[in-house]
C-alpha positions in Angstrom: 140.8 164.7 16.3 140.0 166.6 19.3 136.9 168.1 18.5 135.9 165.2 17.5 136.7 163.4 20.5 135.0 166.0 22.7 132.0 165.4 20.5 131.7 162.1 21.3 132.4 162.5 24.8 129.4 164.8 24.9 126.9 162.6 23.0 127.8 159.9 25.5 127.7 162.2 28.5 123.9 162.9 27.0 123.1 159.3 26.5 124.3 158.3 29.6 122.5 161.1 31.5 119.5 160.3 29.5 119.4 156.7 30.7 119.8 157.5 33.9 117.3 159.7 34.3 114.6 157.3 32.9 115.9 154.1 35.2 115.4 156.7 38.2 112.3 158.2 37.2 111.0 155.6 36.2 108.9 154.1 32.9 106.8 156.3 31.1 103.6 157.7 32.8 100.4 155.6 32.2 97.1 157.3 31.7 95.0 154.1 32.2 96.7 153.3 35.9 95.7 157.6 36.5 92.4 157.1 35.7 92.6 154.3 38.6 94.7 156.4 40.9 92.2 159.5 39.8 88.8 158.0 41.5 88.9 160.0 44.3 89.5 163.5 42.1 86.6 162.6 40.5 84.0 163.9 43.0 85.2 167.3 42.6 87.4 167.1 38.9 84.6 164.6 37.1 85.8 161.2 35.4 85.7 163.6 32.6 88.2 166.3 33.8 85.5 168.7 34.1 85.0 170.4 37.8 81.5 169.5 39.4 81.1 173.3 40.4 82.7 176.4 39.2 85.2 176.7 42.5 86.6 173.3 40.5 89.1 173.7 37.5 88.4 171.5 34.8 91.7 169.3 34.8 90.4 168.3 31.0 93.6 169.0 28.3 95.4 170.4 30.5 98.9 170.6 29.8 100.5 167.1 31.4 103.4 169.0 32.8 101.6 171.6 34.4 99.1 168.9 36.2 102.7 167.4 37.7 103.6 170.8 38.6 100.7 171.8 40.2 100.6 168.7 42.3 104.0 168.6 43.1 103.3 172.3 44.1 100.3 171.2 46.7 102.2 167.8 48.2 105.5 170.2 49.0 103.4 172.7 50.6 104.3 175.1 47.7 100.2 176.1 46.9 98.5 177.4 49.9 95.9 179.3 48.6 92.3 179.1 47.6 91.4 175.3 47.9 94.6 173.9 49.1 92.9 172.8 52.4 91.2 170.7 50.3 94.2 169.2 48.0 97.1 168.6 50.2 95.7 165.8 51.9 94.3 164.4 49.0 98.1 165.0 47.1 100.0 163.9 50.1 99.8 160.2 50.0 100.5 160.3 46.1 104.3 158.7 44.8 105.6 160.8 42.0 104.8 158.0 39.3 101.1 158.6 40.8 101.8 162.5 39.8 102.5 161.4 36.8 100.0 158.7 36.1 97.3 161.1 37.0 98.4 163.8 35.0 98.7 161.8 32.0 95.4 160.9 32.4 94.3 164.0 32.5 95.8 165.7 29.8 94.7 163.1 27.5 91.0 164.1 27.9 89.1 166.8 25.8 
């Protein structure tokens, strides 16, 4: 009877930490709000995730959870080199469901 109470203690531990975690963070990000919150990306990203110029990453497929980490990266100060003169201001207003929005966007393109 133990075990099994511990059991259940856990799974609700889970489930409650789950829920939690969403009503803080937030609903799901949206890819069609990023493409919104992504206009100004595009002059060196492309509508189309793919850089203007070679100095540029393509942001196209990228992985959706690197895209958050990267900007996370550049709004905390966290990426300094190569063309982080250029990102932080652009990262620095952003909210995290912005991060997200704008990642999800993103990633979705091939």
């Amino acid at each position: 009877m133990k075990y099994s109470l511990r059991k259940n203690k856990a799974l609700s531990l889970f489930i409650l930490t789950t829920i939690c975690t969403f009503s803080v963070n937030g609903q799901a990000a949206d890819a069609d709000a990023g493409k919104a919150k992504a206009a100004t990306c595009f002059a060196c990203h492309g509508e189309n995730g793919v850089g203007i110029a070679d100095t540029y990453p393509n942001l196209a497929g990228q992985k959706e959870g690197y895209l958050v980490s990267a900007l996370k990266a550049y709004k905390e100060g966290q990426r300094t080199g190569g063309l982080a003169a250029l990102m932080v201001p652009m990262v620095s207003s952003l909210s995290d469901a912005d991060i997200a929005d704008i990642a999800a966007y993103y990633s979705g393109l091939e």
